[in-house]
VEXNU-921866 format. One line per 2 residues: number of its first residue (from 1); for each residue z, x, y of N, C-alpha, C. Coordinates in nm, 3 decimals. Atoms other than C-alpha are relative to their C-alpha. Layout:
N
NUM> Z,X,Y,Z,X,Y,Z,X,Y  ... $
This chain:
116
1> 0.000,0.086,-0.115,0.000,0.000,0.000,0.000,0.091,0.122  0.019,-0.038,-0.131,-0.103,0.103,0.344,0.091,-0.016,0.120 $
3> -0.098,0.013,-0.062,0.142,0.118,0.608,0.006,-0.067,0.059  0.014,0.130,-0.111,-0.022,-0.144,0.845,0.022,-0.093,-0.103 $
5> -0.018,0.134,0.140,-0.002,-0.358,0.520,0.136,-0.016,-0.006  -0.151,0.006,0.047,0.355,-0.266,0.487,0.076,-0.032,0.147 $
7> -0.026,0.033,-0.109,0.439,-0.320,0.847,-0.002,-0.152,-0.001  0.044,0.095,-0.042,0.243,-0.626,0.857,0.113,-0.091,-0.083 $
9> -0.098,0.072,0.077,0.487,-0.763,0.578,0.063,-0.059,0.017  -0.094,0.047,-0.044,0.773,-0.717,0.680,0.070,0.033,0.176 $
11> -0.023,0.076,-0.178,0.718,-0.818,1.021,0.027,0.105,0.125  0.029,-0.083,-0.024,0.668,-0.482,1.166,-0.147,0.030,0.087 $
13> 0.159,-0.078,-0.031,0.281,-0.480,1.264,-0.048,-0.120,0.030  0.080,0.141,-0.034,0.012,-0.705,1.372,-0.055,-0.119,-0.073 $
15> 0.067,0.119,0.108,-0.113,-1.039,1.225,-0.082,0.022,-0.076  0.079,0.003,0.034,-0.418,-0.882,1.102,0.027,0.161,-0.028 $
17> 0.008,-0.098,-0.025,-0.448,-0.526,0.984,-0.100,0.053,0.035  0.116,-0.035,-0.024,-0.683,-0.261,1.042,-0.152,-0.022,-0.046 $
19> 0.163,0.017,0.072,-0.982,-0.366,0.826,0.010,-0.166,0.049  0.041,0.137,-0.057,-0.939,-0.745,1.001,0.024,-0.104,-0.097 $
21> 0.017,0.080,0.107,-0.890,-0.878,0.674,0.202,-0.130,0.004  -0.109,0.071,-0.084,-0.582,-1.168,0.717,0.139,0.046,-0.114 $
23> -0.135,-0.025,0.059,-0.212,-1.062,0.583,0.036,-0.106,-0.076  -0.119,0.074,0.115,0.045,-1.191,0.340,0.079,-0.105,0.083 $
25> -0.043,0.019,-0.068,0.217,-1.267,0.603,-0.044,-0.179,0.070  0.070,0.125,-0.086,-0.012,-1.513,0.819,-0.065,-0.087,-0.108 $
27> 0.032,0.119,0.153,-0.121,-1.660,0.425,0.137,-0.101,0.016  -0.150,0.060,-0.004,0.263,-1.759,0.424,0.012,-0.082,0.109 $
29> -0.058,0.105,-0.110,0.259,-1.917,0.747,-0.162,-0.112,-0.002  0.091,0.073,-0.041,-0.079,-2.077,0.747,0.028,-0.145,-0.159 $
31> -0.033,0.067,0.115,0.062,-2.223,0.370,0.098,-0.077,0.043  -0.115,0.121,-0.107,0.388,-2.342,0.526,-0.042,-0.106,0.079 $
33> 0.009,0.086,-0.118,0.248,-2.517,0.819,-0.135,-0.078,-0.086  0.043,0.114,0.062,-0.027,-2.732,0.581,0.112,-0.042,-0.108 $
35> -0.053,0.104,0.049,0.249,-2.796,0.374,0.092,-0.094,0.083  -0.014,0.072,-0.087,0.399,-2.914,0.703,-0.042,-0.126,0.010 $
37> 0.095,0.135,-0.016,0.130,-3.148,0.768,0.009,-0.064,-0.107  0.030,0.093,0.140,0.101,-3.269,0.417,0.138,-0.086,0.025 $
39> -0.157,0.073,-0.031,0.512,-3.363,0.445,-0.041,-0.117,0.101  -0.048,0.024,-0.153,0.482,-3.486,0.821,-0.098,-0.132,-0.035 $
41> 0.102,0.099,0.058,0.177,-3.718,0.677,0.065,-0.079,-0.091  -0.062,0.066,0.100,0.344,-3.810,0.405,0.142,-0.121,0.058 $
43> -0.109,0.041,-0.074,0.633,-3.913,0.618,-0.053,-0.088,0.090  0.028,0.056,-0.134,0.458,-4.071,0.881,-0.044,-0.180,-0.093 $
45> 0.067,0.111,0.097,0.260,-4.308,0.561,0.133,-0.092,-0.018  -0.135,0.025,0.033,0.605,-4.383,0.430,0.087,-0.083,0.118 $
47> -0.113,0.066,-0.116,0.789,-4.498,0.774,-0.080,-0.152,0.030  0.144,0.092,-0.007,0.391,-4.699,0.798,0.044,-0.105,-0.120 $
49> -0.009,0.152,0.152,0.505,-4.935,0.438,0.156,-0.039,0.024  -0.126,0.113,-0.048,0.852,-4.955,0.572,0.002,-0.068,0.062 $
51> -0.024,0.082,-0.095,0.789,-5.112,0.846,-0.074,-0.115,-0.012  0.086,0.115,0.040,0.519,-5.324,0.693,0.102,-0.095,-0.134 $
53> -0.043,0.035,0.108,0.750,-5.401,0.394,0.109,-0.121,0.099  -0.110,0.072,-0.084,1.038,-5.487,0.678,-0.046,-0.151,0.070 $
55> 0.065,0.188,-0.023,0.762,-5.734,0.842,-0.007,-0.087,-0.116  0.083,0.119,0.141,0.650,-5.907,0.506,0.159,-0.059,-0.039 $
57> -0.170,0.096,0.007,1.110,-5.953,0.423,-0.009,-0.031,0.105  -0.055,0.053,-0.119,1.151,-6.066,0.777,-0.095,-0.153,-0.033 $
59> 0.084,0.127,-0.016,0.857,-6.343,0.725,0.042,-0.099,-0.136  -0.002,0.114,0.156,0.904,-6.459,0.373,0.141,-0.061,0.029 $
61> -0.131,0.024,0.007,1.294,-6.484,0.466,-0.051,-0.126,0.097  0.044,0.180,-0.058,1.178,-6.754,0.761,-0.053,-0.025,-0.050 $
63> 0.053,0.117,0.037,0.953,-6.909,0.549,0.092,-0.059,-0.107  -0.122,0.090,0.129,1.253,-6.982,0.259,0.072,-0.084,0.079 $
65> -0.063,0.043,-0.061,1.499,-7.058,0.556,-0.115,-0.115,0.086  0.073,0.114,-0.031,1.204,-7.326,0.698,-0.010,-0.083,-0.097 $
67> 0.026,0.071,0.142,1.132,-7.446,0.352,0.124,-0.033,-0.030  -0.135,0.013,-0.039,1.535,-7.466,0.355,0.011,-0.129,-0.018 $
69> 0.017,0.066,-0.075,1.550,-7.687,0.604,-0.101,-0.097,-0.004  0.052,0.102,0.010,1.298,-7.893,0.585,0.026,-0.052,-0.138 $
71> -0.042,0.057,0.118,1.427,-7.951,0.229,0.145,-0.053,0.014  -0.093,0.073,-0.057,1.738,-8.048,0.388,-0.021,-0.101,0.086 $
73> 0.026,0.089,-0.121,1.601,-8.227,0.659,-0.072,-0.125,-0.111  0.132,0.079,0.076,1.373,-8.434,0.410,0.183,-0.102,-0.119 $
75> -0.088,0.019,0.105,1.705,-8.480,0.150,0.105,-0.072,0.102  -0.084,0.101,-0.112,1.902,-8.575,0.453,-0.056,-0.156,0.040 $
77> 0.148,0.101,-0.050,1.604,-8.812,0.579,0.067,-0.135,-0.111  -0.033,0.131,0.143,1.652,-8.974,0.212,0.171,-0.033,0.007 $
79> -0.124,0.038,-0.008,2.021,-8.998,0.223,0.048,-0.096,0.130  -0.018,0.112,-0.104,2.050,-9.138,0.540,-0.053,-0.156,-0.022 $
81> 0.049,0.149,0.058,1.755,-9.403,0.410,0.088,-0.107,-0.075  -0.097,0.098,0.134,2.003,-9.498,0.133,0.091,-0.012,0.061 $
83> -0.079,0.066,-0.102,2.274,-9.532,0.355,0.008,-0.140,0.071  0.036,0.075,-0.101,2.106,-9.725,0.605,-0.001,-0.171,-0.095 $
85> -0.005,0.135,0.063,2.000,-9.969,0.343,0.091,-0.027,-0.111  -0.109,0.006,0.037,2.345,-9.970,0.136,0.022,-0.099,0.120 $
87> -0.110,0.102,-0.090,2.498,-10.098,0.455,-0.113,-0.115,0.002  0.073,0.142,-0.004,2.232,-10.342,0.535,0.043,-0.137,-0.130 $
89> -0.019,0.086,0.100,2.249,-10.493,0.229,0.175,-0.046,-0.059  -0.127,0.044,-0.075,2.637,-10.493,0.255,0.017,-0.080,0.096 $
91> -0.035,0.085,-0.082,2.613,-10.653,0.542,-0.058,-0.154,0.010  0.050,0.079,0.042,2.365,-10.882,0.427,0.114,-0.111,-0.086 $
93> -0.069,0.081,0.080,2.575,-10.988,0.179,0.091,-0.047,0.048  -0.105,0.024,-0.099,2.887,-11.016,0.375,-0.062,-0.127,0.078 $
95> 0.028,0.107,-0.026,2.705,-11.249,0.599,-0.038,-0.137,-0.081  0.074,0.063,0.020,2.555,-11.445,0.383,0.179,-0.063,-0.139 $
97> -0.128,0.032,0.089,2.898,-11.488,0.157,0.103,-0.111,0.125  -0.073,0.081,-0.115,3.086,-11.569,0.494,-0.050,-0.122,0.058 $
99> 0.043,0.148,0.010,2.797,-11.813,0.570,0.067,-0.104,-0.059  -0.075,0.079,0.092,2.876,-11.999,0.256,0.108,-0.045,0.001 $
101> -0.153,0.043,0.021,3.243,-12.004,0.267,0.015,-0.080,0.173  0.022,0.097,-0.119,3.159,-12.141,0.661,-0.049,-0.155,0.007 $
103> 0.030,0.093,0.043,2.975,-12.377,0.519,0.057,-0.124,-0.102  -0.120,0.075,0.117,3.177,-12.472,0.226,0.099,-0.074,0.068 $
105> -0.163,0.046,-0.097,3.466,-12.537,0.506,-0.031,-0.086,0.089  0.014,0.075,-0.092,3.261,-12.721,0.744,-0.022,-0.121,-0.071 $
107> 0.086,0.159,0.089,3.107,-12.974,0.464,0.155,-0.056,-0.046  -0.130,0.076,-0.004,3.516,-12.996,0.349,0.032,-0.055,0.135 $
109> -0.067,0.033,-0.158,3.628,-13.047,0.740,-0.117,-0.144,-0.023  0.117,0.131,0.002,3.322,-13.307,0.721,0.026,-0.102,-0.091 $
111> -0.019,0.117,0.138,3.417,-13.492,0.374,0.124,-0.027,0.055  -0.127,0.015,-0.047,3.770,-13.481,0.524,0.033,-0.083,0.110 $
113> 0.002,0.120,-0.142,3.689,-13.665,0.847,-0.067,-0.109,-0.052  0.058,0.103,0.043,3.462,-13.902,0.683,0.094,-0.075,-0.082 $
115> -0.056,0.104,0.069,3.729,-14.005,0.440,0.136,-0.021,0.046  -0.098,0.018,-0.100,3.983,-14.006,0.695,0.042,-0.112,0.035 $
């Protein structure tokens, strides 16, 4: 080994030695810095599907919590329906019982004065 070779090594001498031809040295760094890029790429892809992954859970989660809800809203909807017409028909009946027994009492009050 040549001394500019051995310089150039260990970091002693110029980037290139005398015959121009490129060092160990500047192999090592020009290897480092694409495996740089390859990483820094790799990294950059990677942060690129998290954040797409983070949109796609953020959307599907509102569309369960809409789908939810309107499955509540819809189940409510129906419960209230049956409610609504429970009482009706409670109250239906109710009237229509109290009629009767109004009636029943007015036709006695009536047979009662007539045979008075």
């Amino acid at each position: 080994m040549d001394l500019t070779l051995a310089r150039t090594i260990f970091g002693m001498g110029p980037s290139f030695d005398i015959a121009g031809s490129c060092n160990i040295r500047l192999k090592v760094v020009v290897v480092v810095l694409i495996i740089e890029v390859v990483v820094v790429g790799v990294v950059e892809v990677v942060e690129v599907v998290v954040v797409v992954v983070e949109v796609v859970v953020v959307v599907v989660v509102v569309v369960v919590v809409v789908a939810v809800v309107i499955v509540i809203v819809r189940a409510a909807a129906v419960v209230v329906v049956v409610v609504v017409v429970v009482v009706v028909v409670v109250v239906v009946v109710v009237v229509v019982v109290v009629a009767a027994a109004a009636a029943a009492a007015l036709r006695q009050v009536r047979l009662d004065l007539i045979w008075a």
